[in-house]
C-alpha positions in Angstrom: 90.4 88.6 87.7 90.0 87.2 90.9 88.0 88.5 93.6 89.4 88.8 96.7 91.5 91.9 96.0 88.4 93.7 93.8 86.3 93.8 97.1 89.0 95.5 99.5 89.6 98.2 96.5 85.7 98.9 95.7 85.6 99.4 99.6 88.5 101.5 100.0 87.4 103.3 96.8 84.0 104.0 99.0 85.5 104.9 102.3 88.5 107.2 101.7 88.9 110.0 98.8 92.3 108.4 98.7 90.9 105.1 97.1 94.8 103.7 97.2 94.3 100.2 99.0 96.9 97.2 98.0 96.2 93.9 99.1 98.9 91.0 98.6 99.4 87.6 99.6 102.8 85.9 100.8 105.4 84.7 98.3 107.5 81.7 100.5 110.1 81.1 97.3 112.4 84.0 95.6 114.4 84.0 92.7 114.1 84.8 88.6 112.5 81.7 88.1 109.7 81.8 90.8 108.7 85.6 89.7 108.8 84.9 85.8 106.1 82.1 87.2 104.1 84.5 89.1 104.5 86.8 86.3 102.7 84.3 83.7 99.9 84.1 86.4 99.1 87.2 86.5 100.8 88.3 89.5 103.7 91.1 90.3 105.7 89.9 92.9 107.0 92.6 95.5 108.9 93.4 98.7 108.2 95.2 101.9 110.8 96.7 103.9 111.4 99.2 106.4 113.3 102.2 105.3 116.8 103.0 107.4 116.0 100.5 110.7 118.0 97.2 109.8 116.3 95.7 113.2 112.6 96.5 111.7 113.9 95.3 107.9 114.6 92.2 109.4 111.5 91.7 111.3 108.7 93.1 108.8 110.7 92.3 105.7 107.4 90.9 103.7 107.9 88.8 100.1 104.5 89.5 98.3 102.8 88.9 95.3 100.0 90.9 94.3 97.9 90.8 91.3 98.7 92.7 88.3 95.3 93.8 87.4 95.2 95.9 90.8 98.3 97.0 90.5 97.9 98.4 87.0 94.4 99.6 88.0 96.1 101.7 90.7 99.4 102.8 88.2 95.9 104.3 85.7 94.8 106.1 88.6 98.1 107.4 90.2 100.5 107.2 87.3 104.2 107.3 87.2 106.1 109.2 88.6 103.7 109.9 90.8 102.6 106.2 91.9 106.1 106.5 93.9 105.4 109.6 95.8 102.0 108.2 97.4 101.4 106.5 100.2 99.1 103.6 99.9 97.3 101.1 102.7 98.4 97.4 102.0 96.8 94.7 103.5 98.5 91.0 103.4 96.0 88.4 103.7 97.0 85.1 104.6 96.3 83.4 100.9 94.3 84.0 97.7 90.8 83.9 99.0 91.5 83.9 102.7 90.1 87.0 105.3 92.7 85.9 108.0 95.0 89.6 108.1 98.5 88.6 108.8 100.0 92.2 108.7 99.0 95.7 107.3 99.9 99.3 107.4 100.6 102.1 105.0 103.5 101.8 102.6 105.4 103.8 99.7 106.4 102.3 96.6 109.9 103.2 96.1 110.7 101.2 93.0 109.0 99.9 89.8 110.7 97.9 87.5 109.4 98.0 84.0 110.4 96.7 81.0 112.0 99.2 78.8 110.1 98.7 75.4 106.7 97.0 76.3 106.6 98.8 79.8 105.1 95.3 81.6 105.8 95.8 85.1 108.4 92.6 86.6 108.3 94.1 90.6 107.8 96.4 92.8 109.5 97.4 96.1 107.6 99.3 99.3 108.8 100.6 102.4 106.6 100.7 105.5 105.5 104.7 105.9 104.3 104.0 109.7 102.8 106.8 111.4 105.6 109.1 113.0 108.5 107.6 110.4 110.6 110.1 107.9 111.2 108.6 104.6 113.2 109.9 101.8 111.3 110.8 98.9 111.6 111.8 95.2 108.7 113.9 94.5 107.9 115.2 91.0 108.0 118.4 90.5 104.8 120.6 88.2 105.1 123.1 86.3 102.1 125.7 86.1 101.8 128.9 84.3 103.3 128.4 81.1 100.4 130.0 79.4 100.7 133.6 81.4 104.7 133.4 81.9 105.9 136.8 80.2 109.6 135.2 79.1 107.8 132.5 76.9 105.3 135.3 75.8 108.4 137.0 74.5 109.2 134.3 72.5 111.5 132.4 75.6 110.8 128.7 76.3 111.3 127.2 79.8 114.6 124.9 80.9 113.2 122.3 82.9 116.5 121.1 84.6 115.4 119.2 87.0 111.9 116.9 87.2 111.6 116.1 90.6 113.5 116.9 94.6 114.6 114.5 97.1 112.6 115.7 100.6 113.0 113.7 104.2 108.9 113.8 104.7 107.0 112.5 107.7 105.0 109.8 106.7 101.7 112.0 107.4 103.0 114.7 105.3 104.3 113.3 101.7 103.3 115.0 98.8 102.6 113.5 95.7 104.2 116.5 94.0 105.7 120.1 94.1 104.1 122.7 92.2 106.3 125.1 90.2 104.8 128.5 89.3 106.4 130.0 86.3 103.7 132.6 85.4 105.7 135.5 86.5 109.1 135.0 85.2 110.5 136.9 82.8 113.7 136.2 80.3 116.4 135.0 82.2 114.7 134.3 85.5 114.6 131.2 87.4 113.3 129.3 90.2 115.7 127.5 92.7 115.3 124.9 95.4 114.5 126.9 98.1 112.0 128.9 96.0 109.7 125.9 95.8 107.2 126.1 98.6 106.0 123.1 100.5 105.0 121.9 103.9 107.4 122.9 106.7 108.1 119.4 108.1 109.7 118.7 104.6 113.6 118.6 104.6 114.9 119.7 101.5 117.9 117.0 100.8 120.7 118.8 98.8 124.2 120.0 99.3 123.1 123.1 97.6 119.5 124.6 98.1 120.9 127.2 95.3 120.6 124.9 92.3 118.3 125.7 89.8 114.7 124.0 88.9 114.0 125.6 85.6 114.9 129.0 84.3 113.7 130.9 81.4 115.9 131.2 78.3 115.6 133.2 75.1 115.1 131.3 72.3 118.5 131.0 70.2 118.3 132.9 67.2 119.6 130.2 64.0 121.6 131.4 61.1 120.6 130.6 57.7 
């Protein structure tokens, strides 16, 4: 494991109870070939990109590579799903060992492709989360209260129906997740969009703020 990404995360660990630092290195050359490469070397290779601004894609569009122990280190201590509701600090360095800073900021991941069976990660996709921005983001929804909700007491279980809501969040205000209290719901209550409470700035996106989250069913009763 090299060491010129382990220093930057020990120091970002020390500095900030955030502890999410990235820090890649350019990638000149794309294509299957080039990342199965930097995949056997123990690199992920990724993208930056500015969300919605196609002049700002074009001029901070960044091809990375970064290696994959940090990048799994990070996934163990922010897992999926919520790895892609965080906002992390990146820091591209001009090549493996160098200090020279050629560009940095905060970023969102946006997209991790995993394998489907062995769950080895092949990319990963960021968009710049600059200071002032709105960017749309799917944040997981938790559910608390399970163990005091009357309905499941009864005998009821809870319909999870949906796992997560699309927001428009400043980039200062992103959560890493919604928290869904269920405690107080009886048989045949439910929680809807606009029941969730967040932060003000955050723009629920949906047609329908009506649509359920979870509700409480009785449990069936099966015939013998």
């Amino acid at each position: 494991m090299s060491k010129w990404w382990k220093i930057g995360l020990r120091r970002a660990i020390q500095t900030s109870p955030l502890y999410h630092s990235i820090e890649a290195i350019p990638r000149e050359l794309t294509g299957k070939n080039i990342a199965a490469k930097e995949r056997a070397q123990g690199r992920i290779p990724g993208v930056v990109l500015a969300q919605d601004d196609v002049a700002n894609t074009l001029s901070r569009r960044h091809i990375i590579t970064a290696h994959k122990d940090q990048i799994q280190s990070l996934i163990n201590l922010v897992p999926l799903p919520f790895f892609c509701s965080t906002v992390f600090s990146l820091r591209i360095l001009a090549g493996s060992g160098s200090s020279k800073l050629l560009e940095s900021g905060n970023v969102l991941p946006i997209k991790v492709h995993r394998h489907p069976v062995t769950g080895k990660i092949f990319n990963l996709v960021f968009v710049w989360a600059d200071e002032g921005s709105k960017l749309k983001v799917d944040v997981p929804i938790v559910f608390k209260g399970e163990d005091d909700c009357p309905g499941i007491r009864k005998g009821g279980f809870i319909y999870k129906i949906r796992d997560n809501l699309k927001y428009l969040c400043p980039s200062e205000q992103i959560p890493s997740k919604v928290v869904v209290d269920v405690s107080t719901l009886d048989i045949g209550d439910g929680i809807s969009m606009h029941d969730v409470q967040v932060h003000p700035s955050l723009k629920l996106l949906s047609k329908n703020e009506a649509l359920p989250v979870c509700r409480i069913m009785a449990t069936p009763i099966r015939m013998f």
